[in-house]
C-alpha positions as CSV (number, residue, x, y, z in Angstrom):
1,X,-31.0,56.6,-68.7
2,X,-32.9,57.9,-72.0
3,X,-33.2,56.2,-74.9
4,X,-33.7,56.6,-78.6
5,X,-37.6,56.3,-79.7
6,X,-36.8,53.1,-82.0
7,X,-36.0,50.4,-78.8
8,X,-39.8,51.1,-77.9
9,X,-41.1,50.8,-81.5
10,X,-38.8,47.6,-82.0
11,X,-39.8,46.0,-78.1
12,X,-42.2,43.9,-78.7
13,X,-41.0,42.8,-82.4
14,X,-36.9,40.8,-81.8
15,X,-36.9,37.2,-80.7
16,X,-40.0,36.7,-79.2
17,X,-41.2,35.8,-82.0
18,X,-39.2,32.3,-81.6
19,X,-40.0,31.3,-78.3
20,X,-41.0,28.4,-79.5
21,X,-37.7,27.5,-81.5
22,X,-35.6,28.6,-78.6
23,X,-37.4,26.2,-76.0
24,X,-37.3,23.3,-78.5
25,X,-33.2,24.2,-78.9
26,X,-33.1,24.3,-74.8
27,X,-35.0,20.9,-74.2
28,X,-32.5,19.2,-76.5
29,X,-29.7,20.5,-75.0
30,X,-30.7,19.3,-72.2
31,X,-31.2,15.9,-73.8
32,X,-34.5,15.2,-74.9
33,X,-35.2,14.0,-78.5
34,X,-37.0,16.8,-80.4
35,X,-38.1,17.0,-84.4
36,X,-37.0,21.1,-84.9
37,X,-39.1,21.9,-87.7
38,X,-38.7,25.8,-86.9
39,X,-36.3,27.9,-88.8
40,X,-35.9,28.0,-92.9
41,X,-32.5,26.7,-92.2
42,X,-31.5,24.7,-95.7
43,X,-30.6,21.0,-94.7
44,X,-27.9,20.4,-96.6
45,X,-24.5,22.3,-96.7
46,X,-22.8,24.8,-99.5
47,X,-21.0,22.8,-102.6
48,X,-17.5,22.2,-101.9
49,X,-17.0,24.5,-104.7
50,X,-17.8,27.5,-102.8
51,X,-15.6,26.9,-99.7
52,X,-12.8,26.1,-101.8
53,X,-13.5,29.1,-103.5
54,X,-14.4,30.6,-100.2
55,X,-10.9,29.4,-99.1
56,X,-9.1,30.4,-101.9
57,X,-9.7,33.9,-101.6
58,X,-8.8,34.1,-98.1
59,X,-5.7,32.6,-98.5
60,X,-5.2,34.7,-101.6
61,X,-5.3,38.0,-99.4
62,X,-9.2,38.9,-100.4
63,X,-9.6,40.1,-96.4
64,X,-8.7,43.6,-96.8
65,X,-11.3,46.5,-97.5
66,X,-13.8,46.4,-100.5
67,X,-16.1,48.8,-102.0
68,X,-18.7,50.2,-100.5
69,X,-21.1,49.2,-103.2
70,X,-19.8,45.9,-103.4
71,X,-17.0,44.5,-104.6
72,X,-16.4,44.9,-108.8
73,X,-16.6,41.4,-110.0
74,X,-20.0,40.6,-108.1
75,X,-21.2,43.7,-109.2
76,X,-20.9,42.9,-112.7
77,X,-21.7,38.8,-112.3
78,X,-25.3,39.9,-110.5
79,X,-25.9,42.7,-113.5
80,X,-25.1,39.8,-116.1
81,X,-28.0,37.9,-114.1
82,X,-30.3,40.6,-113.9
83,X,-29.7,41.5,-117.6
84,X,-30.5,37.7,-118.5
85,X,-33.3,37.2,-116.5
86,X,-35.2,40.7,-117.4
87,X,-34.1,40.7,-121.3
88,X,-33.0,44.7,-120.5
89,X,-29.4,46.2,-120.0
90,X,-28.8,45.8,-116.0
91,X,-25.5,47.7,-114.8
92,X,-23.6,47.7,-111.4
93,X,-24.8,51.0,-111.0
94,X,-28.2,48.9,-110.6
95,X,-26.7,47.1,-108.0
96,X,-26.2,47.3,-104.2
97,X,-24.6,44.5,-102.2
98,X,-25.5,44.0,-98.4
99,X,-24.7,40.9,-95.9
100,X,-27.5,39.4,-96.4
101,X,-31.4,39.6,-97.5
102,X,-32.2,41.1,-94.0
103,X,-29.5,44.0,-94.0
104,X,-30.6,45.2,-97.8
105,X,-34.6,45.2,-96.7
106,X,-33.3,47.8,-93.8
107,X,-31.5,49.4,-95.8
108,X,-34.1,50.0,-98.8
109,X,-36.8,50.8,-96.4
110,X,-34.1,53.2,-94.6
111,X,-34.4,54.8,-98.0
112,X,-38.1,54.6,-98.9
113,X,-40.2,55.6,-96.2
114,X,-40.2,57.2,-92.5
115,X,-42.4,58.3,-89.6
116,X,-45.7,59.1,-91.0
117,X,-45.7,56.8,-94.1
118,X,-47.5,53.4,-94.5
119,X,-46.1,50.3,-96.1
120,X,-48.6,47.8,-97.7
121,X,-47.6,43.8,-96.7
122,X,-49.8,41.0,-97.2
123,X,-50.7,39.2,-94.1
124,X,-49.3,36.5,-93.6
125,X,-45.9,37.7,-93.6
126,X,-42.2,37.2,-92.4
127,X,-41.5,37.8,-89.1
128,X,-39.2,40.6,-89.5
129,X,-41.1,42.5,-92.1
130,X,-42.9,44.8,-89.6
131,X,-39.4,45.0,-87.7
132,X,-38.0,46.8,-90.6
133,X,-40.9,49.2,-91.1
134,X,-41.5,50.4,-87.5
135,X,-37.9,51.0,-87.6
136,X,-38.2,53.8,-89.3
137,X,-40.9,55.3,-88.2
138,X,-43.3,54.5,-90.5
139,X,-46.7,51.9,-89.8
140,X,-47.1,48.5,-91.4
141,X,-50.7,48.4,-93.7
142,X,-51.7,44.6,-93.9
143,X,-53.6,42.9,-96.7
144,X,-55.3,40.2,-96.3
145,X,-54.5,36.6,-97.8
146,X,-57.2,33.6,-97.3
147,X,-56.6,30.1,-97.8
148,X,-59.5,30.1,-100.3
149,X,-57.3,32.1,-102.6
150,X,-54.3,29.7,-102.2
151,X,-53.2,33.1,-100.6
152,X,-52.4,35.0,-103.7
153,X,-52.7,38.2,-103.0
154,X,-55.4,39.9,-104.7
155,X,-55.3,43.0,-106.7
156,X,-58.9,44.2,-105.3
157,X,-57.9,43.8,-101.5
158,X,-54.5,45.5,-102.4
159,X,-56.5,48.5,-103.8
160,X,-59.0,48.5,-100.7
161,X,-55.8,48.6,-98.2
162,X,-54.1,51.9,-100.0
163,X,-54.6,54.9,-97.7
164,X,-53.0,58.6,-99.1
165,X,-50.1,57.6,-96.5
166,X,-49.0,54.7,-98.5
167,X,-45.6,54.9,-100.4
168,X,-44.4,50.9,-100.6
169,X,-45.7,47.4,-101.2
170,X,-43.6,45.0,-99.7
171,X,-44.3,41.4,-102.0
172,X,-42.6,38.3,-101.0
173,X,-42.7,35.6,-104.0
174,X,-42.5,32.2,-103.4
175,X,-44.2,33.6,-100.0
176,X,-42.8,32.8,-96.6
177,X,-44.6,31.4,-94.8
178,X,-47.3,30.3,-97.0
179,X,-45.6,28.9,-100.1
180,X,-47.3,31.2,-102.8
181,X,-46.1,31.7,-105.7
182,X,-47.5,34.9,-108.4
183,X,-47.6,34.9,-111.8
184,X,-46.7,37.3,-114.2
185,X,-49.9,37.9,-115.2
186,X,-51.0,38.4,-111.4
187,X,-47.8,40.8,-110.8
188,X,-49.1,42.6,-113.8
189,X,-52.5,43.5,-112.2
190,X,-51.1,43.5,-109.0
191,X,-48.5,46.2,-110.8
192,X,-50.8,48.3,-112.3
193,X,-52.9,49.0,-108.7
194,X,-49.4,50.1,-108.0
195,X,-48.7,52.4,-110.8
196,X,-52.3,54.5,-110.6
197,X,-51.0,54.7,-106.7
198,X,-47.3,55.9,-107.1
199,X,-46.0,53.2,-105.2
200,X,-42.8,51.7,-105.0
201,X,-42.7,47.7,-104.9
202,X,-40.3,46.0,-102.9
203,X,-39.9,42.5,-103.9
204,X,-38.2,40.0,-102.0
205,X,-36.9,37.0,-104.3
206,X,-35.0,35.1,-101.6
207,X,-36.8,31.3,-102.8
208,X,-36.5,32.5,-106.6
209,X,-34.6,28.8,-106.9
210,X,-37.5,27.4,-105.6
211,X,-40.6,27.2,-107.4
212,X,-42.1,23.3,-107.5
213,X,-43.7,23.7,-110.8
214,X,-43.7,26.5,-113.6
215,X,-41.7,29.9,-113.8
216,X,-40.4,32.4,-111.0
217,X,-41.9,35.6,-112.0
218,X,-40.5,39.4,-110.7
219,X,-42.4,42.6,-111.0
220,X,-38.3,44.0,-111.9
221,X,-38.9,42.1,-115.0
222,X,-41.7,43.7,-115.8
223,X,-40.8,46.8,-118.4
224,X,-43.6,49.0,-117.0
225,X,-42.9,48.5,-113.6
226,X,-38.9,48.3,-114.0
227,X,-38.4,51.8,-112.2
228,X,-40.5,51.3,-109.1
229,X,-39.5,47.5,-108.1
230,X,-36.6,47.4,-106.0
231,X,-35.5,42.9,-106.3
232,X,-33.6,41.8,-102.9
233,X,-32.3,38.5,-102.7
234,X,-29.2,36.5,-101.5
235,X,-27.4,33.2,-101.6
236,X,-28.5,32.0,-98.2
237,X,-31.8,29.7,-99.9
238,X,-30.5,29.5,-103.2
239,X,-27.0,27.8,-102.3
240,X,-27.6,26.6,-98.8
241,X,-25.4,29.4,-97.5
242,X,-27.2,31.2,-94.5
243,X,-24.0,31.4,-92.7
244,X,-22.2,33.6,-95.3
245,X,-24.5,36.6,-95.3
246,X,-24.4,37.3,-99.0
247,X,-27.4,39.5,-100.6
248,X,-28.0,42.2,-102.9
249,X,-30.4,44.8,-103.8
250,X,-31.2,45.5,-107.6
251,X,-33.4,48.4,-108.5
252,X,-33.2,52.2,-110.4
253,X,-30.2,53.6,-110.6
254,X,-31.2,57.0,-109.0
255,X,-32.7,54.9,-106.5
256,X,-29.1,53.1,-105.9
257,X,-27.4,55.8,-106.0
258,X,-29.4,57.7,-103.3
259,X,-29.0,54.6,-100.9
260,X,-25.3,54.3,-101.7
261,X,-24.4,56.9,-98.8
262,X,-27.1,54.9,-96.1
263,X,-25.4,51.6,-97.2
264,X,-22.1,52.9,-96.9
265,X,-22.1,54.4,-93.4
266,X,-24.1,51.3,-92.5
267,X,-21.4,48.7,-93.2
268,X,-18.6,50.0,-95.8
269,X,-18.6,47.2,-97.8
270,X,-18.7,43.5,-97.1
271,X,-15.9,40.7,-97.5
272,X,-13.6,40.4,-100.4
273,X,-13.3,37.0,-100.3
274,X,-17.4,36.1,-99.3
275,X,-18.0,38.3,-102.8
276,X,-16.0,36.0,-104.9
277,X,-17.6,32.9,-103.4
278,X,-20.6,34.5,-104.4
279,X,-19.7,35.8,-107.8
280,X,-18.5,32.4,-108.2
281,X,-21.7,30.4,-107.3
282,X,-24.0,32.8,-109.7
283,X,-21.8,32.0,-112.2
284,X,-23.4,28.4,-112.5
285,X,-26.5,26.9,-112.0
286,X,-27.1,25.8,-108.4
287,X,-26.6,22.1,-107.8
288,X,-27.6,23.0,-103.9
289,X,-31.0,24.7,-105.4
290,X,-32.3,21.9,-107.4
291,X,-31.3,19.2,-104.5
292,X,-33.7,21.6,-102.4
293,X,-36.5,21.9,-104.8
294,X,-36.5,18.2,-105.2
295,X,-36.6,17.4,-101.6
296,X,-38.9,20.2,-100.5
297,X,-41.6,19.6,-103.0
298,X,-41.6,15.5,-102.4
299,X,-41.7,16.2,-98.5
300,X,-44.2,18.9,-98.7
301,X,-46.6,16.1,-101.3
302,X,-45.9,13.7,-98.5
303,X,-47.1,16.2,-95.5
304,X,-50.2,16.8,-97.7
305,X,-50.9,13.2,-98.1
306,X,-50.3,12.1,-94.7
307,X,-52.3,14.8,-93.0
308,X,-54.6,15.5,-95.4
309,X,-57.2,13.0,-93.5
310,X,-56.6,14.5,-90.3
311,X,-59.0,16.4,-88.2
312,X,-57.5,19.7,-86.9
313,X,-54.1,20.0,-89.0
314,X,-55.0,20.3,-92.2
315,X,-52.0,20.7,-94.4
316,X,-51.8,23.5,-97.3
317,X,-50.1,22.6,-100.4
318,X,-47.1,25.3,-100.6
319,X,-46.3,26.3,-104.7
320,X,-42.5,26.6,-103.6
321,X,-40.4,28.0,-101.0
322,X,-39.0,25.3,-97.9
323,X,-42.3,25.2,-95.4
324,X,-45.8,24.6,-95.2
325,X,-48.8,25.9,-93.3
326,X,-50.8,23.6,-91.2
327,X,-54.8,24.9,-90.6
328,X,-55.3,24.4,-87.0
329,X,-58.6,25.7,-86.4
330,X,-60.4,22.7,-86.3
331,X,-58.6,21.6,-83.8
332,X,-59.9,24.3,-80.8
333,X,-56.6,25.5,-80.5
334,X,-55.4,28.8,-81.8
335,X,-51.7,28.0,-83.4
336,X,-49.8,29.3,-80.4
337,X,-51.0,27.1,-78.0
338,X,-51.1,24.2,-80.7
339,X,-47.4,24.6,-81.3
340,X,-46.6,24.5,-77.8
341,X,-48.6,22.1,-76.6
342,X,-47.2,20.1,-79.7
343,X,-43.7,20.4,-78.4
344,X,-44.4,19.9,-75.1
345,X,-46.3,16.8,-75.3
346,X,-44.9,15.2,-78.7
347,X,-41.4,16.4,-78.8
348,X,-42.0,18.7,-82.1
349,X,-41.0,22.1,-82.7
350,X,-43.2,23.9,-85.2
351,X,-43.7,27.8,-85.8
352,X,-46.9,29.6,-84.6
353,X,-48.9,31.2,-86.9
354,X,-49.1,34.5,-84.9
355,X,-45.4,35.0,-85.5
356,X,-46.4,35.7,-89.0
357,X,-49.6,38.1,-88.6
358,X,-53.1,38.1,-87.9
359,X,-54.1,36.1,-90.8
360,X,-52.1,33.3,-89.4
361,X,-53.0,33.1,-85.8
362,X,-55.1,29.7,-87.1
363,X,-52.3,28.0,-88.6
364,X,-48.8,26.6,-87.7
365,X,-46.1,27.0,-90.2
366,X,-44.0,23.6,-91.0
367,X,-40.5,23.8,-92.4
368,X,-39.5,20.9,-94.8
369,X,-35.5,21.1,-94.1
370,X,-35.6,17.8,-92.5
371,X,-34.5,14.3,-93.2
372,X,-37.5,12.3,-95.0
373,X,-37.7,9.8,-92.6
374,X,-37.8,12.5,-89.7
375,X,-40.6,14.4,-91.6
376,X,-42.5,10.7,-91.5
377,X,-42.0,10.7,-87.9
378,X,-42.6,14.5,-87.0
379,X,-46.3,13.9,-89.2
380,X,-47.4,10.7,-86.9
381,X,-46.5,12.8,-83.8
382,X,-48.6,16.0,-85.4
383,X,-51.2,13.6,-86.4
384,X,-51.6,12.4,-82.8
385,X,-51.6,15.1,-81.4
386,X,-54.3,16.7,-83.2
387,X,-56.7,13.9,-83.0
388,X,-56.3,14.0,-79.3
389,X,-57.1,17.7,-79.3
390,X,-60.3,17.1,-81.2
391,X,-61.7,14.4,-79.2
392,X,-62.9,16.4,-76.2
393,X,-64.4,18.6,-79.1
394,X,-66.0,15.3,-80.4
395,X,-67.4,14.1,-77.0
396,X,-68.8,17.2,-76.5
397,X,-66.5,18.4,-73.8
398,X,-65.9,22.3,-74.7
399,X,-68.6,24.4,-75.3
């Protein structure tokens, strides 16, 4: 039987990329004790709040058909946000709603680009990022982030990657997986390399709630770069609400109304009564949010001060976001075989690097949506394990 040409661009890029996850979830079925410190899964639930408002609507008849767009009252709640947050007049008709952060990068890039074009992505990035490129034809252009530069992507390597095939930069702020967070002043630069290239910025804002220290900063706030930034984001980090598959796209209103058509015969709308649980929680500060940032930043100090002595997992300190990168190098392992041999020896499920790029292959990403006392125990195991990977380095053993 034939197929369609995007199976063989999308082969080698599903959940592969999770082996290691999906092993750790097998062995504990089958009853062994393991520390999952995998997926950016938040470890705490929704407020009641918004499954009784969840609820409500349900029982309230919200379950028919809604707008293709997105239902009228979350349309105007998430243009009241965007008008706060950028200090400029934000409409529905800036507004595109989509189940989930995921679904709305498709889309956009559905709009943006197709085969023959590049789109620019520093490296590391999220797993799926090249997923949603190669989908459509087009070729993912990495950029290089180093450790030395608290990988903040720098204007200068940006303007070295451009090629005349370029048409997007894909920017992820606070970065996943390496915790970076830009500042305006660094979006500005950043911006401007954009602007003399026509490009269009695509800026996912999914851990906008959670910046340790200082401001959340988007290029959509930006006046001059206002009409090339398209903002995605959802409630899944924000209000612990992965399950729900609640997310928008914000950007130009030519650029909306040009994807309304590819949204619509995508999905037709989402669900009445998930759009007023969602209206509701951006009505209010997120209780859910700041719990998270607390936690995340305390567990993430702890990882750095525990490890920070130990040969071959050297933890980076993340500016925000719900993981952290451990440098594996001097180890002698590469991060693949240091997160499986990590599970399979010490019960611990951690990400490789090379799920998240080329940059990464050294490194191990950490999530911090566990318990405190578990992330104490998961960092003795991680410490262990290390050190007995360096000592046949230290005794001369490998060459």
């Amino acid at each position: 039987m034939r197929y369609a040409s995007i199976t063989e661009r999308l082969a080698d890029l599903g959940s592969g990329k999770w082996a290691v996850h999906f092993r750790a979830r097998a062995m504990a079925a089958e009853g062994a004790e393991v520390l999952e410190l995998t997926i950016g899964e938040p470890d705490i639930p929704p407020e009641k709040e918004l499954l009784d408002e969840c609820s409500r609507a349900m029982h309230a008849g919200r379950t028919r058909y809604s707008a293709g767009r997105g239902d009228p009252a979350l349309l105007d709640i998430l243009a009241e946000k965007y008008t706060s947050r950028s200090g400029r007049t934000v409409t529905p008709e800036n507004v595109l709603c989509f189940p989930g952060t995921q679904t709305a990068l498709f889309a956009v890039m559905t709009g943006l680009v197709e085969t023959g074009d590049e789109v620019l992505v520093a490296d590391p990035l999220y797993a799926t990022y090249e997923g949603v490129i190669r989908a459509n034809g087009a070729e993912l252009r990495s950029v290089p982030l180093y450790a030395r530069n608290r990988f903040h992507l720098d204007p200068a390597d940006l303007e070295k990657a451009i090629t005349p095939r370029c048409r997007v930069l894909l920017l992820n702020s606070p970065h996943n997986p390496t915790g970076a967070v830009l500042s305006r002043d660094e979006l500005e630069a950043i911006g401007e390399v954009c602007r003399r290239h026509d490009l269009w910025i695509v800026s996912d804002e999914v851990y906008e709630e959670l910046v340790f220290e200082g401001a959340f900063a988007s290029p959509f706030d930006i006046p001059e770069l206002a009409e090339r930034t398209i903002a995605l984001s959802s409630i899944s980090k924000s209000h612990a609400a992965p399950g729900f598959r609640s997310g928008w796209a914000i950007g130009p209103k030519e650029f909306c109304s040009r994807l309304l058509p590819v949204s619509e015969t995508m999905l037709f709308g989402g669900q009445p009564f998930i759009a007023d649980m969602t209206a509701y929680a951006l009505s209010r500060p997120s209780p859910a949010a700041a719990r998270m940032r607390e936690a995340y930043h305390r567990r993430a100090q702890f990882v750095t001060t525990f490890l920070g002595n130990t040969t071959g997992a050297r933890p980076i300190m993340p500016e925000g976001g719900m993981f952290i990168l451990l440098d594996v190098r001097d180890s002698g392992l590469s991060g693949e075989d240091f997160a499986w041999g990590l599970l399979e020896s010490e019960g611990v499920a951690v990400m490789p690097g090379a799920s998240f790029g080329e940059e990464a292959r050294g490194f191990v990403r950490v999530s911090l949506t566990v318990p405190d006392e578990r992330m104490e125990e998961a960092c003795t195991r991680i410490a262990r394990f290390a050190e007995n990977a360096v000592a046949p380095k230290r005794a001369g053993g490998w060459a």
